[in-house]
C-alpha positions as CSV (number, residue, x, y, z in Angstrom):
1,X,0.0,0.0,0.0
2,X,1.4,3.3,-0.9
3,X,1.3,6.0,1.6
4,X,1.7,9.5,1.7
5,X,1.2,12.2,4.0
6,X,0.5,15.8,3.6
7,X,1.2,18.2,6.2
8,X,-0.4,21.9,6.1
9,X,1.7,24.4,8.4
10,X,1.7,28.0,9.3
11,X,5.1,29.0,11.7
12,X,5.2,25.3,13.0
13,X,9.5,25.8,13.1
14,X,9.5,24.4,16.8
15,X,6.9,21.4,16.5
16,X,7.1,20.6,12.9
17,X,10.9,18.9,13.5
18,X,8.7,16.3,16.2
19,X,5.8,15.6,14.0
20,X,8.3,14.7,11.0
21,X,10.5,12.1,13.6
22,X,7.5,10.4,14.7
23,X,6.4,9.7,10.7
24,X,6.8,5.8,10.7
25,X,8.9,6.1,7.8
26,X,8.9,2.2,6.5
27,X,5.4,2.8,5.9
28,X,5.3,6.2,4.1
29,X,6.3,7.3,0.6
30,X,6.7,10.7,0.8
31,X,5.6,13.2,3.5
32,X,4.5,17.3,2.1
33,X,4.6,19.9,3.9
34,X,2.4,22.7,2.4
35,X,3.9,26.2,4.2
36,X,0.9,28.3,4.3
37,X,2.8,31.4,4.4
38,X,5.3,30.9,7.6
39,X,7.5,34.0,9.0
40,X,9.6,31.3,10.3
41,X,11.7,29.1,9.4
42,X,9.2,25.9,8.6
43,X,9.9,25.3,5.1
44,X,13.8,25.1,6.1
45,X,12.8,22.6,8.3
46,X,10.8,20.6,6.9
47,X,13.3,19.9,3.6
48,X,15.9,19.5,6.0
49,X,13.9,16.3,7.4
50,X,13.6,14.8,3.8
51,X,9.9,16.7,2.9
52,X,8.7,17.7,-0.1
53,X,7.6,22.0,0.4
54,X,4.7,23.5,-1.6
55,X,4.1,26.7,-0.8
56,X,0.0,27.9,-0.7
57,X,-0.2,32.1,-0.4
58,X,-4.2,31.8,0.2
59,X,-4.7,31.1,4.2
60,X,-6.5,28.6,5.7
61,X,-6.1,24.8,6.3
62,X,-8.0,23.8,3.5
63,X,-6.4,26.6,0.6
64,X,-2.6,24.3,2.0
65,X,-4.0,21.0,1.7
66,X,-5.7,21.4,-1.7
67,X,-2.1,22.8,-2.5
68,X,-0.2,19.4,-1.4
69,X,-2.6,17.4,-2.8
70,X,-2.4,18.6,-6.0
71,X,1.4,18.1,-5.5
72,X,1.0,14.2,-4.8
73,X,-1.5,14.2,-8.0
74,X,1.2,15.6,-10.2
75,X,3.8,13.0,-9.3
76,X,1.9,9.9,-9.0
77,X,-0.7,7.9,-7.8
78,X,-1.0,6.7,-3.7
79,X,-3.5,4.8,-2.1
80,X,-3.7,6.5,1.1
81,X,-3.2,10.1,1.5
82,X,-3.2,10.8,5.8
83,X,-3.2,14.5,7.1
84,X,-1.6,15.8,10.3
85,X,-1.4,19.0,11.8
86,X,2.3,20.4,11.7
87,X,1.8,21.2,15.8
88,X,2.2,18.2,17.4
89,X,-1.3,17.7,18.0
90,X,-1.8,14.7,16.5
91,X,0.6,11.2,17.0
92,X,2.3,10.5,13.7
93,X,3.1,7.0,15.5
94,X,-0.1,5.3,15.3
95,X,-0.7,5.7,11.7
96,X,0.1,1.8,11.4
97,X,-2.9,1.5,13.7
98,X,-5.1,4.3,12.0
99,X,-3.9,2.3,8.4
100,X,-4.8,-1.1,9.8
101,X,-8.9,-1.1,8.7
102,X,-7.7,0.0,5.1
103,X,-5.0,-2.9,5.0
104,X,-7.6,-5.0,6.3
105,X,-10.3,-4.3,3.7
106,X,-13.1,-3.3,6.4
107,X,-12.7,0.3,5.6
108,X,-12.2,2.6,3.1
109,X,-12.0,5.8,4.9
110,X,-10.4,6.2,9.1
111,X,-10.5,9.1,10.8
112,X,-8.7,10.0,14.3
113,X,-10.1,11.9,16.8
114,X,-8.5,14.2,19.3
115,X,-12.4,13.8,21.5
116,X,-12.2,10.4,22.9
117,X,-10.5,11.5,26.0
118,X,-7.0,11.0,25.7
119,X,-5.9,14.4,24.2
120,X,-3.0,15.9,26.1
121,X,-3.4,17.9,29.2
122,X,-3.5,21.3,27.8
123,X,-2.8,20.7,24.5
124,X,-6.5,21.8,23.3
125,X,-7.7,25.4,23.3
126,X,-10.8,25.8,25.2
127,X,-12.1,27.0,21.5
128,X,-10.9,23.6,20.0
129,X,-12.7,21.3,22.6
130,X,-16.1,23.0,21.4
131,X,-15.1,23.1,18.1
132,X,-14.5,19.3,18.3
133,X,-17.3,18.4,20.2
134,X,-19.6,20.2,17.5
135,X,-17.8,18.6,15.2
């Protein structure tokens, strides 16, 4: 199964170097980083750790990952495409487990969630826990 993984980020510089390390690399083709208009230094960082950079000027999460998908499109097929947030908020380490259901054949679509309790102490905005419970 091919995988690749597409990272939007906006100034991640300090957390963007963890989320990269955690990126089970025996399982994942190619990781993209789509900058989303950083005053820091997260492009530098993220092709020091091996990732593909595409660079989206329109804000917003979406405007970046449209961006790095349309990079993976352009150089080739994958099976699985998996997002994560360029803070550390999410556990690069268990995509094997989030991948497992696809392997599997008894899904065609997994999604993590950050609401089943065992989000970080502190880690969540006040604003993001109510955005995720309406969610």
């Amino acid at each position: 199964m091919i995988v690749d993984v597409v990272i939007p980020a906006l100034d991640e510089e300090a957390a963007l170097p963890h989320v990269l390390a955690a990126i089970p690399r025996d399982i994942v083709r190619r990781v993209v980083v789509a900058d989303n208009g950083s005053r820091d230094r997260t492009s530098a960082v993220a092709r020091a750790a091996g990732s593909e950079v595409v660079h989206e000027p329109r804000r917003g999460y979406g405007a970046a990952c449209l961006a790095a998908l349309a990079r993976l499109r352009r150089t080739g097929p994958s099976d699985v495409v998996a997002f994560l947030d360029g803070d550390h908020s999410d556990h690069p380490e268990e995509l094997p487990r989030l991948l497992a259901p696809i392997e599997d054949g008894t899904a065609v679509l997994v999604v993590g969630s950050r609401a089943t309790g065992r989000a970080e102490r502190g880690s969540l905005t006040a604003q993001q826990r109510v955005g995720n419970a309406i969610a």
